[in-house]
Each structure stands twice: as C-alpha cells, then as structure tokens.
DSSP file (Angstrom, degrees, kcal/mol; ACC not computed):
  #  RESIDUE AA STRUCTURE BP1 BP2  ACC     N-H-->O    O-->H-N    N-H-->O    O-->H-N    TCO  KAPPA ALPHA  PHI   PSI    X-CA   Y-CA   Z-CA
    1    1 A X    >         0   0    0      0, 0.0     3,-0.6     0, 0.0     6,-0.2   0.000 360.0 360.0 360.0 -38.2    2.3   30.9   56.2
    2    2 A X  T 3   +     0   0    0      1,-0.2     4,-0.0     3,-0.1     0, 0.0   0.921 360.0  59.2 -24.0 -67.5    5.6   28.5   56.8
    3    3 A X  T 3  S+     0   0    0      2,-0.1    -1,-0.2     5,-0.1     5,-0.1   0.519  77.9 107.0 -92.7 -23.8    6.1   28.2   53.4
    4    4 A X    <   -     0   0    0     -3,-0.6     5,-0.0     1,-0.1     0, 0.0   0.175  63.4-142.1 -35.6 157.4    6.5   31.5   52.5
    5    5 A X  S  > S+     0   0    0      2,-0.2     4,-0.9     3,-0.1    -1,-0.1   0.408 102.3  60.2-114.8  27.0    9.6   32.7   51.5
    6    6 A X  H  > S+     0   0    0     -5,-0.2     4,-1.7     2,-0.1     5,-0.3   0.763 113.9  41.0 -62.7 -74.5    8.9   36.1   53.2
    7    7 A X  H  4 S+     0   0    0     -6,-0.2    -2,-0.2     1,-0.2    -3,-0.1   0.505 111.8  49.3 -45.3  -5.7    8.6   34.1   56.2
    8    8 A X  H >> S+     0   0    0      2,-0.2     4,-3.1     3,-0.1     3,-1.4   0.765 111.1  53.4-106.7 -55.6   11.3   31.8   55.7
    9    9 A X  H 3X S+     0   0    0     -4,-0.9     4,-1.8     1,-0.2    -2,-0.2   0.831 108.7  50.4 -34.4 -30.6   13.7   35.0   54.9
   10   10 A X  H 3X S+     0   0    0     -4,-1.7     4,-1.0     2,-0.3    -1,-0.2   0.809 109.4  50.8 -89.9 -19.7   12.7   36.6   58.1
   11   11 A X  H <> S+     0   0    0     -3,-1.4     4,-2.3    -5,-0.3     5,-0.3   0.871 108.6  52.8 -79.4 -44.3   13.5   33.4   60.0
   12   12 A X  H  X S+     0   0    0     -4,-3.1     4,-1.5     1,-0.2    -2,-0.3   0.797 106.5  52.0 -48.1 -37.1   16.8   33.2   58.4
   13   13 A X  H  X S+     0   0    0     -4,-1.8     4,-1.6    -5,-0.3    -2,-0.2   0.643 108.8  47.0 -70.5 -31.4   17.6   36.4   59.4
   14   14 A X  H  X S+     0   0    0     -4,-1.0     4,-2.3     2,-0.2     5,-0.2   0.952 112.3  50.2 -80.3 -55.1   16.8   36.1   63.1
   15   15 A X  H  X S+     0   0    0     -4,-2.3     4,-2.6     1,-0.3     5,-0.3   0.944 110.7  53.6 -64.6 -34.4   18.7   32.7   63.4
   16   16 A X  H  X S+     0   0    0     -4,-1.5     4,-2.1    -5,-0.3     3,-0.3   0.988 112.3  45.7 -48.1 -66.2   21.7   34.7   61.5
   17   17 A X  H  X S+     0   0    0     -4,-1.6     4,-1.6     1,-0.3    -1,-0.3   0.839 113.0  48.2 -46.1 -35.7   21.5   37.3   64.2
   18   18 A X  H  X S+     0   0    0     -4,-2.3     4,-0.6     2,-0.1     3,-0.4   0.910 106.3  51.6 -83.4 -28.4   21.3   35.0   66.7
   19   19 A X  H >X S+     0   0    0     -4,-2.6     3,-3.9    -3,-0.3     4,-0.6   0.998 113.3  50.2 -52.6 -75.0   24.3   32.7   65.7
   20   20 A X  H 3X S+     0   0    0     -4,-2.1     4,-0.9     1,-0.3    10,-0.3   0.504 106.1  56.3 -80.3   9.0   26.7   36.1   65.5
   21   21 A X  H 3< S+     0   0    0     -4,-1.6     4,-0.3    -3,-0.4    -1,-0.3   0.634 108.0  39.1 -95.6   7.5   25.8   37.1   68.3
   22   22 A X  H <X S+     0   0    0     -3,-3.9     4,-1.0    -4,-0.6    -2,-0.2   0.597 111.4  62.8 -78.4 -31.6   26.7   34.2   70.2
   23   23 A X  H ><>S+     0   0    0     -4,-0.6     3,-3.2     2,-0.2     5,-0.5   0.974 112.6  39.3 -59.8 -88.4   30.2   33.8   67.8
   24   24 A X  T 3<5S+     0   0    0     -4,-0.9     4,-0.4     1,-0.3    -1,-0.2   0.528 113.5  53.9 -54.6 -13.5   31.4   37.2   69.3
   25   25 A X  T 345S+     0   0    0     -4,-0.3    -1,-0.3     3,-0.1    -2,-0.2   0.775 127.1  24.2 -71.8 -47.4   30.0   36.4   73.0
   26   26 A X  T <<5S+     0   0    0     -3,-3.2    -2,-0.2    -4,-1.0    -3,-0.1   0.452 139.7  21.9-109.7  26.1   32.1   33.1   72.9
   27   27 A X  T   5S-     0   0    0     -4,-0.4    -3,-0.2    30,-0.1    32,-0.2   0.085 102.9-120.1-169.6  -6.2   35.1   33.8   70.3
   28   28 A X      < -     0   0    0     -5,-0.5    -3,-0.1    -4,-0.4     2,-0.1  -0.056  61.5 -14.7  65.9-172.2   35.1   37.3   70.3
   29   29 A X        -     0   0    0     -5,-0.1     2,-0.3     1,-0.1    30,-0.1  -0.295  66.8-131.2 -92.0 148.2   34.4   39.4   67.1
   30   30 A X        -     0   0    0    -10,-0.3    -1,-0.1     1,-0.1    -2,-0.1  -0.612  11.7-115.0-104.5 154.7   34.5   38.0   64.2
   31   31 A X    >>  -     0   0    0     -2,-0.3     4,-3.3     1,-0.1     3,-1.4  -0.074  28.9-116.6 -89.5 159.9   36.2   39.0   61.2
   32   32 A X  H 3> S+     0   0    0      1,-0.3     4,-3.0     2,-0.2     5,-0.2   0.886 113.3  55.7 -45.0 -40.8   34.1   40.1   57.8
   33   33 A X  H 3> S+     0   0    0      2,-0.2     4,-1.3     1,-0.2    -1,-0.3   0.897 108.0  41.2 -59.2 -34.2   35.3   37.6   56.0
   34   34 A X  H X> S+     0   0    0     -3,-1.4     3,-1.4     2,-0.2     4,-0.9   0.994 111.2  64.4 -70.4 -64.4   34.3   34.9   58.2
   35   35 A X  H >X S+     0   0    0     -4,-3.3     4,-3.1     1,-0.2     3,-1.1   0.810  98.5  56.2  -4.8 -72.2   31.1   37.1   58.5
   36   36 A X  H 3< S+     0   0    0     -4,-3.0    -1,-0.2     1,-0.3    -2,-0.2   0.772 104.5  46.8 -56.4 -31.8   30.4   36.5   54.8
   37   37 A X  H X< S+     0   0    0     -3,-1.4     3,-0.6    -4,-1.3    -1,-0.3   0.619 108.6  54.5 -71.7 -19.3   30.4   33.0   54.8
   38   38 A X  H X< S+     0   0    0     -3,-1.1     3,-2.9    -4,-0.9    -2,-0.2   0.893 110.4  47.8 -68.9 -47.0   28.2   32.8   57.7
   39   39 A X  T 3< S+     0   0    0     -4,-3.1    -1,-0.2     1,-0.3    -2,-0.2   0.140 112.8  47.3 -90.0  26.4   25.5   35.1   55.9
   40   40 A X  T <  S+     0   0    0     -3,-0.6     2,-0.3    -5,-0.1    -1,-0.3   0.100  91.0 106.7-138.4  29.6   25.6   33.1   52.7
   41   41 A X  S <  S-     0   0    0     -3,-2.9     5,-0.1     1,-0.1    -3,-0.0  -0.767  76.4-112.3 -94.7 152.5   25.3   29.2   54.8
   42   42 A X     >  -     0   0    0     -2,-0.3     4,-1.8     1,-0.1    -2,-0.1  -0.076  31.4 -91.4 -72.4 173.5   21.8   27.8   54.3
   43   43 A X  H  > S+     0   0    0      2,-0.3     4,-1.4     1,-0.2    -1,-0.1   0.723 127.7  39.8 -50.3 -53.1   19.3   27.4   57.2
   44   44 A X  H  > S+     0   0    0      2,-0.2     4,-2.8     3,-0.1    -1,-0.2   0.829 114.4  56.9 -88.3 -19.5   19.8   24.0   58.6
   45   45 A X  H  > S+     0   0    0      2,-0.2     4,-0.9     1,-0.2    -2,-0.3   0.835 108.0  53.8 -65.9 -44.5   24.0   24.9   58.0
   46   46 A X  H >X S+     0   0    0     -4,-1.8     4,-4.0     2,-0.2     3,-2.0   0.981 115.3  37.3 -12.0 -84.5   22.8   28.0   60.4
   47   47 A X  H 3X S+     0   0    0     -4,-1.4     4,-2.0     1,-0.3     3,-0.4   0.935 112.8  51.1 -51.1 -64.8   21.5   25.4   62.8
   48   48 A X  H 3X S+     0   0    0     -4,-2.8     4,-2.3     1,-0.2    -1,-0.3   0.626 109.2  54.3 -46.3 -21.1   24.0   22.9   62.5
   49   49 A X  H <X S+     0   0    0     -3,-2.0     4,-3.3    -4,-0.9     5,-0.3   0.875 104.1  61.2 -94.2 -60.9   26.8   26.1   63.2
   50   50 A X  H  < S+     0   0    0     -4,-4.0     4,-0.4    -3,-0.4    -2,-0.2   0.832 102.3  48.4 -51.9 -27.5   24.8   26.9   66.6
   51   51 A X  H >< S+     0   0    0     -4,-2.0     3,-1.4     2,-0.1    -2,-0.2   0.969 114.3  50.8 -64.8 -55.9   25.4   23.7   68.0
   52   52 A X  H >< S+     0   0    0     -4,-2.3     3,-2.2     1,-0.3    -2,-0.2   0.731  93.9  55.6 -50.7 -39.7   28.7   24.0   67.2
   53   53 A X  G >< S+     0   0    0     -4,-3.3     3,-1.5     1,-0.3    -1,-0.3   0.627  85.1  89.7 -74.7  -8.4   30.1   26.9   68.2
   54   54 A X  G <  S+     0   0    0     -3,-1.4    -1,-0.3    -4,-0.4    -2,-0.1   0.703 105.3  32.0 -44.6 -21.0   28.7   25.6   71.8
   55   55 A X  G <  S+     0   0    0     -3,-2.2     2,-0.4    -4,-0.1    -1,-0.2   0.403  94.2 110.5-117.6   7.2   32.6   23.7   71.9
   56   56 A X    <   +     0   0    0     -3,-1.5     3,-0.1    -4,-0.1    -3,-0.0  -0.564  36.3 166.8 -93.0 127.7   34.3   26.5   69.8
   57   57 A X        +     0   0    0     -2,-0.4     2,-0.2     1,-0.1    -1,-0.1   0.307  65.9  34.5-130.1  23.4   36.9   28.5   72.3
   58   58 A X  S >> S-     0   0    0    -30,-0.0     4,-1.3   -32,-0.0     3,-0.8  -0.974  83.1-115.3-154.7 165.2   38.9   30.4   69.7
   59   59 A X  H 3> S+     0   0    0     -2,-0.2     4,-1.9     1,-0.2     5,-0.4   0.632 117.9  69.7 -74.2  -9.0   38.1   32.1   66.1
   60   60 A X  H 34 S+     0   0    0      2,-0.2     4,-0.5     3,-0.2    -1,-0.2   0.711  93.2  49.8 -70.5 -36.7   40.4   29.4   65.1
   61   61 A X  H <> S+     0   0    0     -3,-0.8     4,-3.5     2,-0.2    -2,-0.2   0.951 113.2  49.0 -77.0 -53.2   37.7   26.7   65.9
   62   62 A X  H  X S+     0   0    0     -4,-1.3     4,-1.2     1,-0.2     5,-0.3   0.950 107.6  49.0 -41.5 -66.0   35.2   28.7   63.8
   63   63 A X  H >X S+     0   0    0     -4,-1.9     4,-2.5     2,-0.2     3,-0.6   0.940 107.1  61.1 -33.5 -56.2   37.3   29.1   60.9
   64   64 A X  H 3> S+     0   0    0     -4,-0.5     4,-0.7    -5,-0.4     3,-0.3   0.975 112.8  44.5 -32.1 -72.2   37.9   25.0   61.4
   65   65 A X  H 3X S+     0   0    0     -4,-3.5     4,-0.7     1,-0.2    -1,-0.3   0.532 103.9  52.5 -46.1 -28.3   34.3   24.9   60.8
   66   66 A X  H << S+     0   0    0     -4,-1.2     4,-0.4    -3,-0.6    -1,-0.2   0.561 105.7  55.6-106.6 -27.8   33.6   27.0   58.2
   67   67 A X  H  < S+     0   0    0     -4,-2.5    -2,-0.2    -3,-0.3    -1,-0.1   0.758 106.1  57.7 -66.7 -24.7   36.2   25.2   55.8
   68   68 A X  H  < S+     0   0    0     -4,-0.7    -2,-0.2    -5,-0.3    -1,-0.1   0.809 114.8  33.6 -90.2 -38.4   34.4   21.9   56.5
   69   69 A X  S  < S+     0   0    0     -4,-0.7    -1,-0.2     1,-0.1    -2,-0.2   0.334 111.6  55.4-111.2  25.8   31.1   23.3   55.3
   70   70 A X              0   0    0     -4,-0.4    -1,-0.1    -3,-0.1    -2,-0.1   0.217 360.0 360.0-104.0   5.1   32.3   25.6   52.4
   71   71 A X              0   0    0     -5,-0.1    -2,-0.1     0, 0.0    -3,-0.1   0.778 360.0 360.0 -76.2 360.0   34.1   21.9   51.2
C-alpha cells in the first residue's frame, strides 16, 4: 500500500499542508510565489524544509532557503 502513488500523493499533500501551515504560523503569510516552489519540492525537500523553518524568523530566511534548493 506504501508504494502506491495514490498513497504517496496523499502523503505529500498532508506534509505540504503541514509545512505552510507552520511557514505562516512562524514567518507570517507567505507570498504565491514562494507558495509555488514549495508545492513543486519533492517529498524528502518537504522534510528537509520542516526542519528548517524551525530557525527561520523572517520570510527572508525562507526565501534563503528556497534559492538553495531550487540551485
């Protein structure tokens, strides 16, 4: 059942949800553009992005981030 990619979608989709709501709880909202690049980083890029934003204390820090893993 893992392996599906029904399952996999739907698991991507929660951790998406859960990442931007956590952005806009500690960085306040974030803008579409930024948006789009979140919704098109892979699954462990996901993960790797929830850790992060645990030190991020401006949209400035996100953005930081998000240049480092569209490089």
């Amino acid at each position: 059942m893992r392996e599906s990619v029904i399952y996999q979608d739907i698991q991507q989709e929660k951790a998406l949800a859960i990442v931007t709501r956590l952005l806009r709880r500690k960085v306040g909202t974030v803008p579409p553009a930024q948006l789009l690049k979140i919704q098109a980083l892979e699954s462990t890029q996901l993960d790797d992005l929830a850790e992060a934003l645990l030190d991020f204390s401006s949209l400035t820090d996100l953005e930081a981030w998000l240049v480092q893993y569209q490089a």
